[in-house]
C-alpha positions in Angstrom: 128.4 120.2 175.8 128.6 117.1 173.9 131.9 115.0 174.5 132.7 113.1 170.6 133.8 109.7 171.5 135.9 107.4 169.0 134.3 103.7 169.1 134.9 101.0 166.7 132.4 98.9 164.6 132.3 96.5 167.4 130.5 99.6 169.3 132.7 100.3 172.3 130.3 103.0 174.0 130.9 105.3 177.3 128.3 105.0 180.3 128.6 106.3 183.3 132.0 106.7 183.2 132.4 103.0 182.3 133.1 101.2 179.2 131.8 98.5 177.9 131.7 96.4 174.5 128.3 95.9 172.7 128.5 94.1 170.0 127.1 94.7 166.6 124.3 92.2 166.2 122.8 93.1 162.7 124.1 93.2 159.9 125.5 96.0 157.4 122.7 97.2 154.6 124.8 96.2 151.5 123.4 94.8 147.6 124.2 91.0 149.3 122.0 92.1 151.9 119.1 92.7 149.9 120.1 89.8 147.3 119.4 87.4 150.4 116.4 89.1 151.7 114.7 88.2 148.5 116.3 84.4 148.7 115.0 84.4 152.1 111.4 85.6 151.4 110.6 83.5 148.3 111.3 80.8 150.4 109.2 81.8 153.1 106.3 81.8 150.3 107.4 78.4 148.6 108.1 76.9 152.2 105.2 78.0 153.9 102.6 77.0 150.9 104.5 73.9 151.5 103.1 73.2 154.5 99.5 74.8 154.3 98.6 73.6 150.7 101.0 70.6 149.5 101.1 68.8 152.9 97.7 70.0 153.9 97.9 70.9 157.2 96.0 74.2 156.7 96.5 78.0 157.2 95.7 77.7 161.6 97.7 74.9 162.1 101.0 75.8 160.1 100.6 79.7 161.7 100.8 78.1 164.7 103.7 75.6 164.4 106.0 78.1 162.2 104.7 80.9 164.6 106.7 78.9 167.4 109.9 78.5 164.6 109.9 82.4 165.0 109.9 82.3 168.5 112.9 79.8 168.6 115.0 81.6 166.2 114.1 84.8 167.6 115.4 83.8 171.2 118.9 82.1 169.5 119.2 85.5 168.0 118.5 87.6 171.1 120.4 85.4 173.4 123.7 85.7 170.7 126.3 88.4 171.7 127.2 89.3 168.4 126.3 89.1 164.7 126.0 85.9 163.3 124.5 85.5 160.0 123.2 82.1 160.0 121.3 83.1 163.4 120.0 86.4 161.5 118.7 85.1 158.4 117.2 82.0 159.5 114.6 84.6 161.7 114.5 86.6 158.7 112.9 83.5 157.4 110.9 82.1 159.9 109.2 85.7 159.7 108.7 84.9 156.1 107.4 81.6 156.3 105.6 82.5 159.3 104.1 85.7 157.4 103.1 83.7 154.4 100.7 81.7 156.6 99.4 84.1 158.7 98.7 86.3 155.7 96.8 83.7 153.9 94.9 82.6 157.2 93.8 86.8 157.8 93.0 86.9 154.2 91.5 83.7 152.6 88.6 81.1 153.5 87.5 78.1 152.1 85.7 78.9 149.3 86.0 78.0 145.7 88.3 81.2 145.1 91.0 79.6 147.1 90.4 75.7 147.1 91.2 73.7 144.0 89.5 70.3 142.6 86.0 70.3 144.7 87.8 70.4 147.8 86.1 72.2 151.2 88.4 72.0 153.4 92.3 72.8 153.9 93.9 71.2 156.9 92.8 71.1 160.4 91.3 74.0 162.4 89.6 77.2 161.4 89.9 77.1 157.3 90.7 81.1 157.5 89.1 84.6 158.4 88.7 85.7 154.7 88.9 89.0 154.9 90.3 90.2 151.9 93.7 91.4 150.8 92.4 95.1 151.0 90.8 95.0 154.8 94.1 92.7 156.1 96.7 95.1 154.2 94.6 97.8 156.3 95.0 96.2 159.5 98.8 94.8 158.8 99.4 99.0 158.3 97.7 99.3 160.9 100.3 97.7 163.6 103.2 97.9 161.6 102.5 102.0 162.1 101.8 101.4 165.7 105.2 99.2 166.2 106.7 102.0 164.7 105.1 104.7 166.5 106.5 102.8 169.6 109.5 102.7 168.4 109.8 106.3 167.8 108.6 107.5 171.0 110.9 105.1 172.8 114.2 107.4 171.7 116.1 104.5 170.1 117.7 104.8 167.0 116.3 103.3 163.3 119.6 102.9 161.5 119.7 99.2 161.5 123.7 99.2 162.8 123.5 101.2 165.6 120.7 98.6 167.1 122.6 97.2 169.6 120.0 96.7 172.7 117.2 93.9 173.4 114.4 96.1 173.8 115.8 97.9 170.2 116.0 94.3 168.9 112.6 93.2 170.0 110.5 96.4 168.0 113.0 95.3 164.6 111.8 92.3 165.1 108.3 92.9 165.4 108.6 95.4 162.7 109.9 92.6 160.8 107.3 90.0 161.0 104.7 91.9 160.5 106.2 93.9 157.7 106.6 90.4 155.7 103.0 89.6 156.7 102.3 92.5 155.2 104.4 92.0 152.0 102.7 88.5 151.5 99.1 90.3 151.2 100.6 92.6 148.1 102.3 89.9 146.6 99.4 87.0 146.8 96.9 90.3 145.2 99.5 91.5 143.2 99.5 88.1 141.4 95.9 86.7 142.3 93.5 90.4 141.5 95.3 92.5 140.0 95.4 91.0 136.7 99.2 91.2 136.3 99.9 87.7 137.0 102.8 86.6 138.4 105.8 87.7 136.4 103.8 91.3 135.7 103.8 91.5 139.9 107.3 90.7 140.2 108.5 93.2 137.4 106.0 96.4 138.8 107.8 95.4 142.4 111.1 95.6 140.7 110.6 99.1 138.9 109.3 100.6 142.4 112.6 99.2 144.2 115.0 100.7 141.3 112.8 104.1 142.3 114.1 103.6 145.9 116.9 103.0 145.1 117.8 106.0 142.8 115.6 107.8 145.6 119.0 107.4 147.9 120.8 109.9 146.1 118.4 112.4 147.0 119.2 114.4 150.0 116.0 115.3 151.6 114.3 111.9 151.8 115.6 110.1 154.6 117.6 106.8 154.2 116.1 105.1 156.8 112.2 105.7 155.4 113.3 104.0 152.2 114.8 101.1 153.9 111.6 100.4 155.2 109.7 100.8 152.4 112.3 98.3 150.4 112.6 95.7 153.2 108.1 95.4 152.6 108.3 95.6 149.0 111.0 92.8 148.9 108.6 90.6 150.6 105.8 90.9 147.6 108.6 90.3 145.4 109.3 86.9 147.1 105.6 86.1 146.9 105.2 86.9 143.6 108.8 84.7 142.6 107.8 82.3 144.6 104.0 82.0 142.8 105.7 82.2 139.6 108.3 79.6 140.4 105.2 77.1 141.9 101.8 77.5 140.4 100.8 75.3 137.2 101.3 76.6 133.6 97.4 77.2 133.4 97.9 80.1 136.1 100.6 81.8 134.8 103.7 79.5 136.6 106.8 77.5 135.7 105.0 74.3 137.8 107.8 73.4 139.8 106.6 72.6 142.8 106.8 73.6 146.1 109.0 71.4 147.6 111.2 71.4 144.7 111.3 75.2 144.6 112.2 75.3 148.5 114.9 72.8 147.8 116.7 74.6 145.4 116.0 77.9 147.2 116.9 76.7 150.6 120.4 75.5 149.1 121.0 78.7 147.6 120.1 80.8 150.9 122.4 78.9 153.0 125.1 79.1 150.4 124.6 82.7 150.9 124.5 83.1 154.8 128.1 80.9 154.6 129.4 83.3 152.7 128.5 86.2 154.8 129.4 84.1 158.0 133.0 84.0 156.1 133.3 87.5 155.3 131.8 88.6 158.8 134.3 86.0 160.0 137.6 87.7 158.1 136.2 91.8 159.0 136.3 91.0 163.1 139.5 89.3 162.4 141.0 92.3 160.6 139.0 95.3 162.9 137.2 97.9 161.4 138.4 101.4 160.6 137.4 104.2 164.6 134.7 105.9 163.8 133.0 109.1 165.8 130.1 109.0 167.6 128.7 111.3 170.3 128.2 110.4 173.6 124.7 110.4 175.1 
């Protein structure tokens, strides 16, 4: 028979007859939560156009180099004990940046549909695999069903503040960089073929998330399902902000810029991330409330 077993939010669990302290290392799913996943990802869209389009060092070459920005932020992250928000959301947006680039590299080529002003060539390296929005969205599916597949059959849990071991860690993450790969693709068509434009994009994204959201209050569809569902559409809500903040006037944009854009957006994600290191900072100050959990 099951034993309960009274731990706090810090996770004190029971093995073996031992007890020891796991820290929680993500972070509660609150509104601010979401309000700086969509700060983080239209950066990762302004940022990593930055570095493929404006500085022109192409689609293989900035994969690569913000590929390994992942990997260092990941291992900070892994290697931390407990949850600290600036080491959390500045994976959250090497994933972005990193899935902005690897989206438009699986997707795009270097023809006239994607290179301005007579140019035929964008950076060093391979120019792209152009395979379509459609055919990558398929494949990005693909593995993100596959990671989660994994996932499943591996026992751990999917509620996001219960994740408290590496090998849990590891399959968020990798259900994290491939699910803002994948957001990228529905953004960049949202705004490049579906004839919405940018703003249109943005606002159908929007309607689906107030869906989800409502969606919560209904007993039978699983919390956990809609978080995932939210975390990729957030991601083609980035694009598309991040389009609409960038492109020229003549396509639908405000024509700020990309570095501009990232400016401003970076200051206002790390304005965020202080906060939340301040308010994390006060809750393991002041403890959180025992709650129950089973033992296993």
């Amino acid at each position: 028979m099951e034993k309960p077993e009274v731990v706090t939010d810090l996770d004190v669990a029971s093995t073996s007859g031992r007890t020891k302290s796991v820290m929680k290392k993500l972070p509660e799913v609150t509104l601010a939560f979401w309000i700086m996943k969509i700060a983080a990802t239209t950066l990762g869209e302004t940022a990593g156009d930055l570095f493929a389009q404006t500085l022109k060092l192409g689609y293989f070459l900035t994969t690569v180099l913000l590929f390994l920005v992942f990997v260092v932020t990941l291992v900070v992250q892994l290697r931390s004990s407990h949850y600290n928000p600036f080491f959390y959301w500045t994976v959250i947006l090497s994933t972005s940046m990193a899935g902005t680039t690897m989206s438009d590299f699986m997707n795009r080529d270097a023809s006239a549909t994607y290179l301005s002003n007579g140019a035929t060539k964008l950076g060093w390296g391979p120019q792209g695999l152009g395979l379509g929005y459609p055919a990558g969205a398929a494949i990005l599916i693909s593995i993100l069903l596959t990671i989660f597949l994994a996932w499943k059959l591996s026992g751990m849990t999917f509620q996001i503040r219960d994740i408290v071991t590496f090998r849990g860690e590891a399959l968020f993450w990798a259900a994290i960089l491939v699910s803002n790969t994948l957001g990228t693709s529905m953004g960049d068509f949202l705004s490049d073929s579906s004839g919405l434009g940018y703003l249109g994009g943005a606002l159908l994204v929007t309607g689906v998330l107030a869906v989800l959201a409502a969606l919560m209050k209904v007993p039978v569809v699983p919390n956990v399902l809609l978080f995932w569902i939210a975390f990729v559409l957030t991601r083609p809500l980035g694009a598309t902000a991040g389009d609409f903040l960038t492109k020229p006037v003549a396509k639908g944009g405000l024509d700020l810029g990309t570095a501009g854009s990232s400016a401003v957006l970076l200051a206002v994600l790390f304005g965020l991330m202080a906060h939340a290191h301040v308010r994390e900072r006060r809750t393991v100050r002041k403890g959180q409330a025992p709650v129950t959990r089973r033992a296993d």
